[in-house]
PDB file of N, CA, C and O in Angstrom, chain B, residues numbered from 101:
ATOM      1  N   UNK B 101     -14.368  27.126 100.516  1.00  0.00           N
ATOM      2  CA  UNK B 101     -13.318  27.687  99.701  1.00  0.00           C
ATOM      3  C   UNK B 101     -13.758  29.068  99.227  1.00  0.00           C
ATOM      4  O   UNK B 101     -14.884  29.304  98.787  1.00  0.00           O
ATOM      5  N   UNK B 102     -12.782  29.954  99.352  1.00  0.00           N
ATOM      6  CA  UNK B 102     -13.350  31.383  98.571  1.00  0.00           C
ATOM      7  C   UNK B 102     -13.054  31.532  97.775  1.00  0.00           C
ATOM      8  O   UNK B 102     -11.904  31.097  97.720  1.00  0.00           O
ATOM      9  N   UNK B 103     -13.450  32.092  96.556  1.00  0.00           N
ATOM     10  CA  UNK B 103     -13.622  32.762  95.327  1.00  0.00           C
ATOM     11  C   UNK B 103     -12.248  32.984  95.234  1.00  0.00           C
ATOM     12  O   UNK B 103     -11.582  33.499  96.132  1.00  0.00           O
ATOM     13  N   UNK B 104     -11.854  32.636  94.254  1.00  0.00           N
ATOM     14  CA  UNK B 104     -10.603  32.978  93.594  1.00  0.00           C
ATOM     15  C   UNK B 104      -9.122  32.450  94.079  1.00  0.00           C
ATOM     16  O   UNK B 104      -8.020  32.932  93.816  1.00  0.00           O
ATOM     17  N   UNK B 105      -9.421  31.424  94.787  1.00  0.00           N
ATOM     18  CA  UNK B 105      -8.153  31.057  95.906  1.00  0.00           C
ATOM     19  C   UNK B 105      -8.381  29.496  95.180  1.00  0.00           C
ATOM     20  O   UNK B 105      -9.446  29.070  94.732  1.00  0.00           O
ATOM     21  N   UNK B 106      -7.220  28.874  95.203  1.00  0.00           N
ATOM     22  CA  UNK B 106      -6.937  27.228  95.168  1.00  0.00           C
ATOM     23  C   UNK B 106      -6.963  26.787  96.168  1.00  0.00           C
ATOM     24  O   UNK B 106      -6.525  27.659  96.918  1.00  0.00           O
ATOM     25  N   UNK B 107      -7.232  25.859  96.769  1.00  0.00           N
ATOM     26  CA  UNK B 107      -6.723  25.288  97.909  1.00  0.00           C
ATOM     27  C   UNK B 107      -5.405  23.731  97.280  1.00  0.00           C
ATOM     28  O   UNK B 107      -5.744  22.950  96.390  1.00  0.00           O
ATOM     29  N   UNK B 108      -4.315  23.661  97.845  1.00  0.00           N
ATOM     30  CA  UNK B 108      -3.197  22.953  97.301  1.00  0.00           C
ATOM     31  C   UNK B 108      -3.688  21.957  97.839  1.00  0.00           C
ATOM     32  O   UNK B 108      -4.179  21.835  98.961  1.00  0.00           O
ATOM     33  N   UNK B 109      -3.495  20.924  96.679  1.00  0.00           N
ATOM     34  CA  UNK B 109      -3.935  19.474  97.281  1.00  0.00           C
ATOM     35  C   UNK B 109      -2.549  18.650  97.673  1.00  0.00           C
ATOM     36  O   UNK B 109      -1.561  18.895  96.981  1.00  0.00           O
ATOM     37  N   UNK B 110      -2.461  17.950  98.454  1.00  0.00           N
ATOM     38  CA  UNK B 110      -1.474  16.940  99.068  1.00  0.00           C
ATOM     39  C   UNK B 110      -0.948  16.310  97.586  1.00  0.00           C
ATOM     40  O   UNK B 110       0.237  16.218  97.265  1.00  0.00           O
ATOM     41  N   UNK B 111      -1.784  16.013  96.988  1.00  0.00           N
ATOM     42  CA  UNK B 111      -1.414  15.043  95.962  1.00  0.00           C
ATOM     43  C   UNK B 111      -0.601  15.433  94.546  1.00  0.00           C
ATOM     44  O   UNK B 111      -0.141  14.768  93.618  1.00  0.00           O
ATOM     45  N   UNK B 112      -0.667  16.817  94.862  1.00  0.00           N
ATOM     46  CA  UNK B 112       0.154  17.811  93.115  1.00  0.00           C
ATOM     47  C   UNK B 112       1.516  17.779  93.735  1.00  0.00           C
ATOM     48  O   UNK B 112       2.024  17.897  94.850  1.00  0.00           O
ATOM     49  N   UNK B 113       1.788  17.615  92.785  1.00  0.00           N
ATOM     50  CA  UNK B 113       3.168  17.790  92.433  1.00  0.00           C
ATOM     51  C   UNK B 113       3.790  18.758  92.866  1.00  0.00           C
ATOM     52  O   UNK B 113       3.113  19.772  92.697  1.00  0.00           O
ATOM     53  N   UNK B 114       4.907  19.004  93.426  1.00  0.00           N
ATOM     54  CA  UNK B 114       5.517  20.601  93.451  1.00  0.00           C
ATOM     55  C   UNK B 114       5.855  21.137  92.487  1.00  0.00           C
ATOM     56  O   UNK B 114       6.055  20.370  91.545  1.00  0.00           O
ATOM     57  N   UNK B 115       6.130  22.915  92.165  1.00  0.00           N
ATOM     58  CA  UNK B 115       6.083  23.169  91.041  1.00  0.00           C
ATOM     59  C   UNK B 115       7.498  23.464  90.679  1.00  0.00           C
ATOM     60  O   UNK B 115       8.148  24.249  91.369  1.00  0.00           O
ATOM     61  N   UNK B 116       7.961  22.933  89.733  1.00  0.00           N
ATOM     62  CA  UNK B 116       9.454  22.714  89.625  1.00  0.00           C
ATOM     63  C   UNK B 116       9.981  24.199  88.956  1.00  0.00           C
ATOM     64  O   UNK B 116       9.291  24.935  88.250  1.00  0.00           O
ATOM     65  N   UNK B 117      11.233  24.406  89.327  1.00  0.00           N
ATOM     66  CA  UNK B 117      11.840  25.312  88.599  1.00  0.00           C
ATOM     67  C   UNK B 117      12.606  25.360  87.200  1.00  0.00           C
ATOM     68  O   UNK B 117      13.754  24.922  87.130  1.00  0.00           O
ATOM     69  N   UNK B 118      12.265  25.644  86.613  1.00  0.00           N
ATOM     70  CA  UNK B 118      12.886  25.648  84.816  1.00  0.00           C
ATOM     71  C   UNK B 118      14.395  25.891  84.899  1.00  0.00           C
ATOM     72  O   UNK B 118      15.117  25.653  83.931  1.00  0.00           O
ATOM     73  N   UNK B 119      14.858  26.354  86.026  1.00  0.00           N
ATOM     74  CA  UNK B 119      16.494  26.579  86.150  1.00  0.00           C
ATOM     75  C   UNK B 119      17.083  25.155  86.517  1.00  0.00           C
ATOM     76  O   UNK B 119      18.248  24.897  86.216  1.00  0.00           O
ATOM     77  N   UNK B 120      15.959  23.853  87.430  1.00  0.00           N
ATOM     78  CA  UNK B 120      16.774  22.967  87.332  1.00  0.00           C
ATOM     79  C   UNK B 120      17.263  22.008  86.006  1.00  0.00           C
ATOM     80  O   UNK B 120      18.301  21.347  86.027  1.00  0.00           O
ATOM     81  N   UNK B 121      16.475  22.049  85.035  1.00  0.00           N
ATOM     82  CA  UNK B 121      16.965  21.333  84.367  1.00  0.00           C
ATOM     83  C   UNK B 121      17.954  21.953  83.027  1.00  0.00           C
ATOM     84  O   UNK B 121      18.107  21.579  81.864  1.00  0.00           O
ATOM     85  N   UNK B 122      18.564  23.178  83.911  1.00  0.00           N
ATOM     86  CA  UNK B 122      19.404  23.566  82.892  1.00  0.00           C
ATOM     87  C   UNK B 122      21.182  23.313  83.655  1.00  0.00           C
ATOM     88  O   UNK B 122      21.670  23.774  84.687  1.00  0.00           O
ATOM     89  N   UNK B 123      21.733  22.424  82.637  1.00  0.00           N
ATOM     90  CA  UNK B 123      22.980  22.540  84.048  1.00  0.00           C
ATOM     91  C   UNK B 123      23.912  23.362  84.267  1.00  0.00           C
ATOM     92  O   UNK B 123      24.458  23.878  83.292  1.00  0.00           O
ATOM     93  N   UNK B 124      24.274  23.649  85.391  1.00  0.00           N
ATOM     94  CA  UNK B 124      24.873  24.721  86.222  1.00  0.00           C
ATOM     95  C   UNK B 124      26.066  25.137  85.114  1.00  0.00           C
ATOM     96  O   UNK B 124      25.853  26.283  84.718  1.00  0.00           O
ATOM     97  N   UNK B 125      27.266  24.540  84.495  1.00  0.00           N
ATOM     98  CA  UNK B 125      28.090  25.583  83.837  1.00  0.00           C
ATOM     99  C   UNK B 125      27.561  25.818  82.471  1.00  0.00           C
ATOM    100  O   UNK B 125      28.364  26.335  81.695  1.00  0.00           O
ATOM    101  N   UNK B 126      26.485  25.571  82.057  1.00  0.00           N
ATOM    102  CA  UNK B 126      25.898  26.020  80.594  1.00  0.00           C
ATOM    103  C   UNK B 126      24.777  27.028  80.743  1.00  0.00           C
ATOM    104  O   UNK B 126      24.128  27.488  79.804  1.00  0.00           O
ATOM    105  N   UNK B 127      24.550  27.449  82.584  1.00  0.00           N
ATOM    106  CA  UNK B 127      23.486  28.392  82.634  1.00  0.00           C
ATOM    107  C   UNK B 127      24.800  29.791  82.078  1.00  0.00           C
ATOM    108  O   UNK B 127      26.003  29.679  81.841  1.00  0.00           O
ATOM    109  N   UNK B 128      23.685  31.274  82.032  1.00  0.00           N
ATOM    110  CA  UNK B 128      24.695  32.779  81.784  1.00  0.00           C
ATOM    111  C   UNK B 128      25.150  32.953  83.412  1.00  0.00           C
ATOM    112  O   UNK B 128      26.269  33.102  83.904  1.00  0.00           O
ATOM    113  N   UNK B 129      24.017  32.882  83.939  1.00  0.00           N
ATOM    114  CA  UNK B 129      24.692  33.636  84.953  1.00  0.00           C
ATOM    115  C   UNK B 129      23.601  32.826  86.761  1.00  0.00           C
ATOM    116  O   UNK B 129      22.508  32.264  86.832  1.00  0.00           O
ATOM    117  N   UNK B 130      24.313  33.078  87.512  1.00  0.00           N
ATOM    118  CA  UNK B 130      23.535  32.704  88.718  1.00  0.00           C
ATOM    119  C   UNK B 130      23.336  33.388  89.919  1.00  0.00           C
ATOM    120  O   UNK B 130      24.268  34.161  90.143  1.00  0.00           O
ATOM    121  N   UNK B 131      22.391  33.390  90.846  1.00  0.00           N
ATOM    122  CA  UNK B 131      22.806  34.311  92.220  1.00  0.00           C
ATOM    123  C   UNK B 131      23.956  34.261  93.121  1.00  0.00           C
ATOM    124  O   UNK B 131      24.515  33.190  93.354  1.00  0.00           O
ATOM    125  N   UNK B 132      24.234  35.064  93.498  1.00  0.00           N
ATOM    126  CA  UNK B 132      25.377  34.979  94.985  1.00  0.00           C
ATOM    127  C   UNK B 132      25.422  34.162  95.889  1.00  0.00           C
ATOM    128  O   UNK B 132      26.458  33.933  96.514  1.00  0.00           O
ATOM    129  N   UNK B 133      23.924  33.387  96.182  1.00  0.00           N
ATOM    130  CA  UNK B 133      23.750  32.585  96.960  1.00  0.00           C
ATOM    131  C   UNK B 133      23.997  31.065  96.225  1.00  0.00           C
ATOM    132  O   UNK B 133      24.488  30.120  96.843  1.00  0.00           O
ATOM    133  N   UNK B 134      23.665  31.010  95.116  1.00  0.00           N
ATOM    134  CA  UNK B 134      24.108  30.092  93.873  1.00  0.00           C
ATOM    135  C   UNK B 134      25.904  29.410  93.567  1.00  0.00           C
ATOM    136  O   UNK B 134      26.431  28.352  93.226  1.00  0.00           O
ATOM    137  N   UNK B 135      26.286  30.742  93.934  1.00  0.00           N
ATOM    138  CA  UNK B 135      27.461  30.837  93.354  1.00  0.00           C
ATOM    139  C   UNK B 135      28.380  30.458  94.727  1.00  0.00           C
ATOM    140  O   UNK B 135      29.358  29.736  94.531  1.00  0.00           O
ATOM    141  N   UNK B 136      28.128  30.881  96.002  1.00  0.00           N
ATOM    142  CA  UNK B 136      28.414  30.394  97.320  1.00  0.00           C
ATOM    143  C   UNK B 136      28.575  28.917  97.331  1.00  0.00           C
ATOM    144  O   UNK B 136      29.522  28.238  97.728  1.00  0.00           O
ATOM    145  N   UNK B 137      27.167  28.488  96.682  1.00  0.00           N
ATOM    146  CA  UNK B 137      26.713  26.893  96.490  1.00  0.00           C
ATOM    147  C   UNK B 137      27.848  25.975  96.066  1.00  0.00           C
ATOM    148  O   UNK B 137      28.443  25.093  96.685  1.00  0.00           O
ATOM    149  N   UNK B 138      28.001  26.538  94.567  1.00  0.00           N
ATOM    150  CA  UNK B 138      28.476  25.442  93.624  1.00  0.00           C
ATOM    151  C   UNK B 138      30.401  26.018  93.927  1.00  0.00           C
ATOM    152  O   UNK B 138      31.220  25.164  93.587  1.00  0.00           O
ATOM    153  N   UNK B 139      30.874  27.086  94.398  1.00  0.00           N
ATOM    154  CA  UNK B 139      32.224  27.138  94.268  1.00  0.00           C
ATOM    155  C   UNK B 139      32.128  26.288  95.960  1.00  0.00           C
ATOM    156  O   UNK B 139      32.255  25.064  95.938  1.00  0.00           O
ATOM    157  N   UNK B 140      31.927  26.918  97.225  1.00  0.00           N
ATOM    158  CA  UNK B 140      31.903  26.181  98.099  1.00  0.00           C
ATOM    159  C   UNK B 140      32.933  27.124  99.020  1.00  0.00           C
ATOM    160  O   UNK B 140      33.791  26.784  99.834  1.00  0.00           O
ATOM    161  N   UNK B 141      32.329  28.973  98.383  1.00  0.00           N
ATOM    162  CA  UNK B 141      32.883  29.682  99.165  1.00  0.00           C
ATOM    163  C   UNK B 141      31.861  30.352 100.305  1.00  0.00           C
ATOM    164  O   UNK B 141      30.794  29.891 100.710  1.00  0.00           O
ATOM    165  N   UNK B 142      32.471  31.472 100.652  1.00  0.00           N
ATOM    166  CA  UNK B 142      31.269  31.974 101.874  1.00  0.00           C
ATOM    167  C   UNK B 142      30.743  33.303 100.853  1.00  0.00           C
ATOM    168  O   UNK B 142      31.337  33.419  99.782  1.00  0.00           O
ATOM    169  N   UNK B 143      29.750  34.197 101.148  1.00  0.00           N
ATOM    170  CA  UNK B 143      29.662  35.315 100.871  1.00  0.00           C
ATOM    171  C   UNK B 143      30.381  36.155 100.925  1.00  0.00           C
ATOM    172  O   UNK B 143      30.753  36.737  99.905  1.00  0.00           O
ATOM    173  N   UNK B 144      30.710  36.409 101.881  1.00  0.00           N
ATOM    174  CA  UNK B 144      32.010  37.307 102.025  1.00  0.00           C
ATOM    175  C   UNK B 144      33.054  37.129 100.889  1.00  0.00           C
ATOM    176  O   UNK B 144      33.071  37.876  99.911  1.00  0.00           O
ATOM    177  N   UNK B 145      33.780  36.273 101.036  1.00  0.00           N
ATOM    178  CA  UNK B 145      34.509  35.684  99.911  1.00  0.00           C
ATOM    179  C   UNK B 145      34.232  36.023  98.701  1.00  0.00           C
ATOM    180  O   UNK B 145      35.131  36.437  97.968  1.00  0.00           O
ATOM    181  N   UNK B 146      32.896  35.908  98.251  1.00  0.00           N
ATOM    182  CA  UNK B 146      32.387  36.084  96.961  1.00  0.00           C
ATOM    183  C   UNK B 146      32.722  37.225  96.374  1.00  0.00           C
ATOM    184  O   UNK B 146      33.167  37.491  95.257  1.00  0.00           O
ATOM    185  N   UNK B 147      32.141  38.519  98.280  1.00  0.00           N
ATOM    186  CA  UNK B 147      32.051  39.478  97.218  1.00  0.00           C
ATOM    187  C   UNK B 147      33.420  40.546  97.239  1.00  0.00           C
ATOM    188  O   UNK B 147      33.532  41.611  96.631  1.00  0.00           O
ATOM    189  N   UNK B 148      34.413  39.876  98.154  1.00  0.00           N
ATOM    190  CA  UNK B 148      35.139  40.264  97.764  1.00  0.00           C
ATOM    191  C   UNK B 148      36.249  40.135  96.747  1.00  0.00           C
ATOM    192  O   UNK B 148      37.193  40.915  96.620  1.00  0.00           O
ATOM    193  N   UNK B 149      35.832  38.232  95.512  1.00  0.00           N
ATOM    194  CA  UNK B 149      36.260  38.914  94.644  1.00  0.00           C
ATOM    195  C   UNK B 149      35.752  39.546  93.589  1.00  0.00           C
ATOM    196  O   UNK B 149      36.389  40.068  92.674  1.00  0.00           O
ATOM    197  N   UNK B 150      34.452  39.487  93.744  1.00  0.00           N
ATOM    198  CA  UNK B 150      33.571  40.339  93.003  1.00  0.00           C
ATOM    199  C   UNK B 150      34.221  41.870  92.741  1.00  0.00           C
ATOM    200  O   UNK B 150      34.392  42.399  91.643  1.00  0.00           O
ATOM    201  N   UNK B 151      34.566  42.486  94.207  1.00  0.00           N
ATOM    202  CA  UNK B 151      35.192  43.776  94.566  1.00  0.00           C
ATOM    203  C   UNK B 151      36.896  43.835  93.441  1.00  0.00           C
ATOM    204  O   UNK B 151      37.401  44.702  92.727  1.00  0.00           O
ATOM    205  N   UNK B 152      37.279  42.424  93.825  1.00  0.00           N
ATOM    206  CA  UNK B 152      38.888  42.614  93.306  1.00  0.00           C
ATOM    207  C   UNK B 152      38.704  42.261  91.627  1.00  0.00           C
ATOM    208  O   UNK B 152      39.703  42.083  90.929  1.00  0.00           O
ATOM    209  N   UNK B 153      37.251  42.177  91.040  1.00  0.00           N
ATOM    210  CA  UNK B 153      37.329  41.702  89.306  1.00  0.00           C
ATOM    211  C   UNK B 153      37.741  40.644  89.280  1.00  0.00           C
ATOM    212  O   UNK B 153      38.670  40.706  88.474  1.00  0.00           O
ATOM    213  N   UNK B 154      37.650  39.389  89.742  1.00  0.00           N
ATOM    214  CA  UNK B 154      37.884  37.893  89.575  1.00  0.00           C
ATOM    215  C   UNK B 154      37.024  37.498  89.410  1.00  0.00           C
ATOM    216  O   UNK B 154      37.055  36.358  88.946  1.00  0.00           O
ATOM    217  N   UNK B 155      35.525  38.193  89.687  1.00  0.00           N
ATOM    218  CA  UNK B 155      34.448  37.571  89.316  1.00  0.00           C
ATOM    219  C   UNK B 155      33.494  38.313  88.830  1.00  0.00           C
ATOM    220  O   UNK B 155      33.002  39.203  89.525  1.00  0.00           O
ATOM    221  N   UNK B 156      32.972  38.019  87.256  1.00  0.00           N
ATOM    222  CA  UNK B 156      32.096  38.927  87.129  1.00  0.00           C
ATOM    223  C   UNK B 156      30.673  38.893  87.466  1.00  0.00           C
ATOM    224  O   UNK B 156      30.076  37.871  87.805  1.00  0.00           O
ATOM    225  N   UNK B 157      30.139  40.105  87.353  1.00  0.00           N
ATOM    226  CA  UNK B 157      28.715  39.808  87.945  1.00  0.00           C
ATOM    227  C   UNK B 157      28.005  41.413  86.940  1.00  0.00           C
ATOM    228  O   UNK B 157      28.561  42.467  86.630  1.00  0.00           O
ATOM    229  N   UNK B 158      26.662  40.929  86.713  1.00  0.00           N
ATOM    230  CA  UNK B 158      25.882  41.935  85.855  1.00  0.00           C
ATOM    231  C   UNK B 158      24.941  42.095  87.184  1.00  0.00           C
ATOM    232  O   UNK B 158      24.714  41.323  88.115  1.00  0.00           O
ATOM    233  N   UNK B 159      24.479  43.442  86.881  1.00  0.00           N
ATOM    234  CA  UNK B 159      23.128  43.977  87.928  1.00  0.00           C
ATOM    235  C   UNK B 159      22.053  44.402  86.990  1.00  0.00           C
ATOM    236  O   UNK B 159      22.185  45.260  86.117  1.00  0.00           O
ATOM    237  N   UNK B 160      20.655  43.518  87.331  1.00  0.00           N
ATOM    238  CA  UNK B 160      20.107  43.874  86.847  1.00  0.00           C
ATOM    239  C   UNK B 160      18.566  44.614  87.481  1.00  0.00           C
ATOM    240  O   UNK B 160      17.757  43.687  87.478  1.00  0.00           O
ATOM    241  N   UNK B 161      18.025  45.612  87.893  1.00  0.00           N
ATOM    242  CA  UNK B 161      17.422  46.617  88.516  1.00  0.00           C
ATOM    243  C   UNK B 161      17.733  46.431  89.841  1.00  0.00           C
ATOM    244  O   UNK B 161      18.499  47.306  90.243  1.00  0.00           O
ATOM    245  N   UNK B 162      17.412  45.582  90.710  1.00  0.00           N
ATOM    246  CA  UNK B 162      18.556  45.589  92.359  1.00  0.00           C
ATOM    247  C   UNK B 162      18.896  44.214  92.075  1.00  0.00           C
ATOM    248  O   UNK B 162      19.183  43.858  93.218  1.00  0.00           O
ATOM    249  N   UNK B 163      19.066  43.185  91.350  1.00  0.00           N
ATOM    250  CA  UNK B 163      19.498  42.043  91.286  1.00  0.00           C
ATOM    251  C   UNK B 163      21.007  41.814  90.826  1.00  0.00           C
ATOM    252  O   UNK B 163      21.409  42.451  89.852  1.00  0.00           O
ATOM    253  N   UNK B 164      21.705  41.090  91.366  1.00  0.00           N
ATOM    254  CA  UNK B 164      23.106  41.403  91.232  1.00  0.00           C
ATOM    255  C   UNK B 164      23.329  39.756  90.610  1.00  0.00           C
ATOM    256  O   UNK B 164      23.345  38.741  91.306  1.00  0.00           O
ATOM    257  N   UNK B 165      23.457  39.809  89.434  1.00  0.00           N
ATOM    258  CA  UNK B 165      23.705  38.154  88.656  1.00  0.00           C
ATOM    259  C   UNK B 165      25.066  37.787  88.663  1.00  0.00           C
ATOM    260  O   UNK B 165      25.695  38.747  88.217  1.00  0.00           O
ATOM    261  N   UNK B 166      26.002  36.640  89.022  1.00  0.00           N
ATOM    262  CA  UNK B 166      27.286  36.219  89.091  1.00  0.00           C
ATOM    263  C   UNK B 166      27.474  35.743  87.635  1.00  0.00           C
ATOM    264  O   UNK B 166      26.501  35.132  87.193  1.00  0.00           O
ATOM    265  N   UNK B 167      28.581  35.901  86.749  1.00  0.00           N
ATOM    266  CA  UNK B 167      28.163  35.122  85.393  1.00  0.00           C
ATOM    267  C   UNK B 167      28.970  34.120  85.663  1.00  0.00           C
ATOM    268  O   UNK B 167      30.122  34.205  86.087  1.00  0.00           O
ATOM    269  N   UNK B 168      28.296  33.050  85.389  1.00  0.00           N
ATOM    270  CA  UNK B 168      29.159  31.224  85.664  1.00  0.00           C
ATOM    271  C   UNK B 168      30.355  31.528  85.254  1.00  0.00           C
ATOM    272  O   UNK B 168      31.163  31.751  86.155  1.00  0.00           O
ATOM    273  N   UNK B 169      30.795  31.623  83.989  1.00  0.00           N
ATOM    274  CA  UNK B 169      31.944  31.492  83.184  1.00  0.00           C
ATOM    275  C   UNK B 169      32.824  32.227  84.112  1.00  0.00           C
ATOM    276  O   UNK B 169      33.948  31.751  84.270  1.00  0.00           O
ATOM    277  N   UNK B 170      32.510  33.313  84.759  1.00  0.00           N
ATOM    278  CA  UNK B 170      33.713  33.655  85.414  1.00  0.00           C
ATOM    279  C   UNK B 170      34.057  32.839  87.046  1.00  0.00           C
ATOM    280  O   UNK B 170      35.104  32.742  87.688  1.00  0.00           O
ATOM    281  N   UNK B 171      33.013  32.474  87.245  1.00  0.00           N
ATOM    282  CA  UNK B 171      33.068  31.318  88.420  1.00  0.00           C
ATOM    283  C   UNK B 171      34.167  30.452  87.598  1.00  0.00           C
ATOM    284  O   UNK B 171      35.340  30.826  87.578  1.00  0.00           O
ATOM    285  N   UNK B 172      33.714  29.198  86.873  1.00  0.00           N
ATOM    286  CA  UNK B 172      34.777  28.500  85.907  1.00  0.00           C
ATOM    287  C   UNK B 172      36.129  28.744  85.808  1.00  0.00           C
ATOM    288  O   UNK B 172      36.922  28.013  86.401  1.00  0.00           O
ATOM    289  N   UNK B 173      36.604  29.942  84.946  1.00  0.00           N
ATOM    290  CA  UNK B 173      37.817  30.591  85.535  1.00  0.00           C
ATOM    291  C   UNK B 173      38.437  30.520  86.713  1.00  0.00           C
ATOM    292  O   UNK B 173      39.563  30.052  86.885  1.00  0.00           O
ATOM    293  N   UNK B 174      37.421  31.172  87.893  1.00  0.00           N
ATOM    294  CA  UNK B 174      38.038  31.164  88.918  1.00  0.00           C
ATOM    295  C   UNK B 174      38.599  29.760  90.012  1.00  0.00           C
ATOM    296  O   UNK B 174      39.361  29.647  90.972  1.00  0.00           O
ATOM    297  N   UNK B 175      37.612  28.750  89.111  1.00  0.00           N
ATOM    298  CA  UNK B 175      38.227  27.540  90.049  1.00  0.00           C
ATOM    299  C   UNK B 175      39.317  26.346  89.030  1.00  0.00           C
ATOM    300  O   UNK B 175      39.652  25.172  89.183  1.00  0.00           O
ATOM    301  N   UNK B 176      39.564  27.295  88.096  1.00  0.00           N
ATOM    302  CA  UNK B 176      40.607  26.530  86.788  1.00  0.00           C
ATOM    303  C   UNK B 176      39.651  25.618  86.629  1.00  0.00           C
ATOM    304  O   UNK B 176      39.891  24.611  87.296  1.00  0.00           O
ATOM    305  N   UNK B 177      38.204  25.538  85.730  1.00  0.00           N
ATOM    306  CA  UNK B 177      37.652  24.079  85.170  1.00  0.00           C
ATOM    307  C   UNK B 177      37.880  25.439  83.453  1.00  0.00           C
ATOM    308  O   UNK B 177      37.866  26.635  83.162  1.00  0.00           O
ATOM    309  N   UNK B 178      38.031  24.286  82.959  1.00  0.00           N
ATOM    310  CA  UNK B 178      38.263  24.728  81.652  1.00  0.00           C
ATOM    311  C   UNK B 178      36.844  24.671  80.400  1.00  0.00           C
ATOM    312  O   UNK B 178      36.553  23.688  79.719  1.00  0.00           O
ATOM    313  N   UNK B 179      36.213  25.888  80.385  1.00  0.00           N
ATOM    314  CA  UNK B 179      34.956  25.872  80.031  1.00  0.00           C
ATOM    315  C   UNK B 179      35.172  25.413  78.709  1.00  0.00           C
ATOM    316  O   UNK B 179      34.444  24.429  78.587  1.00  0.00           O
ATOM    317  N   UNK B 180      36.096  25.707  77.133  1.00  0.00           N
ATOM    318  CA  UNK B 180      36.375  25.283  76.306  1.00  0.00           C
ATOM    319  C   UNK B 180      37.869  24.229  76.569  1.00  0.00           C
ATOM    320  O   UNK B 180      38.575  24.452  77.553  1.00  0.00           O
ATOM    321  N   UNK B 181      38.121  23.422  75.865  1.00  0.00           N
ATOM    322  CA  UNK B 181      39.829  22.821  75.633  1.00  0.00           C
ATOM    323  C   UNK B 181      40.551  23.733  75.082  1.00  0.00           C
ATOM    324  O   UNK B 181      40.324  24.557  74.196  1.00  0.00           O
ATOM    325  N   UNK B 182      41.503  23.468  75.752  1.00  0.00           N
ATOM    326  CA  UNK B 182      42.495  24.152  75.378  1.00  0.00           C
ATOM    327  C   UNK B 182      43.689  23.247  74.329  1.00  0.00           C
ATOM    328  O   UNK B 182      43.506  22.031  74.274  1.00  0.00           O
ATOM    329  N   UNK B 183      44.696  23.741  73.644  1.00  0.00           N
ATOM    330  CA  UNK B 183      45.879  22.876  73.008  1.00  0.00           C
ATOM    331  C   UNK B 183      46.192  23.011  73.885  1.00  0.00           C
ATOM    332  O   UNK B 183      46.089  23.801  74.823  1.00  0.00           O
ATOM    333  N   UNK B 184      47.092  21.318  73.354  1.00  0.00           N
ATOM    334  CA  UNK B 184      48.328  21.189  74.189  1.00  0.00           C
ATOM    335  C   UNK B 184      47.808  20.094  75.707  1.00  0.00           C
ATOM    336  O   UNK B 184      48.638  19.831  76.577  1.00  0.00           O
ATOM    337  N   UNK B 185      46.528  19.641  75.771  1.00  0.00           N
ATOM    338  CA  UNK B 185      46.146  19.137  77.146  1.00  0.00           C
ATOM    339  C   UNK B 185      45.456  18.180  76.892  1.00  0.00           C
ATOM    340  O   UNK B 185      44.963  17.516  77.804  1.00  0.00           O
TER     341      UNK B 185
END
C-alpha cells in the first residue's frame, strides 16, 4: 500500500449521499438530469421550458440548478392546499 492512499475494502459500506435522505419536493432545487428523472421528461423538453419560463432554474458558477417548486407547478401537484379542494 502507498503512503497516503486507502485501499477500499469489500466490506464498507458505500458512501451515501446527504441528498438522499432529503425528499425530492421539500429539496430548493435539483439538476437537469434530476429533474428529467422525477417529471419523466427528456432534456430537450426541459430546456425548452426552461427557455419558455415554465421552469425556473438558478445558475450557480457553470451549474445550472432547476428549482423543484417550479417543477411542482409544472405538473399541477399542489405544493401548499389550496381553498375550496
Amino acid at each position: 500500500m502507498r503512503r497516503g492512499r486507502r485501499l477500499e475494502c469489500a466490506t464498507q459500506e458505500p458512501k451515501r449521499n446527504p441528498l438522499d435522505c432529503i425528499p425530492f419536493a421539500q429539496r430548493l432545487t435539483c439538476t437537469v438530469a434530476e429533474a428529467c428523472e422525477a417529471t419523466g421528461l427528456g432534456r430537450t423538453k426541459i430546456y425548452e421550458l426552461i427557455g419558455n419560463g415554465r421552469v425556473a432554474t438558478t445558475t450557480i458558477g457553470r451549474r445550472r440548478l432547476v428549482v423543484v417548486q417550479s417543477l411542482s407547478s409544472l405538473v399541477g401537484i399542489n405544493v401548499a392546499p389550496t381553498k375550496g379542494r
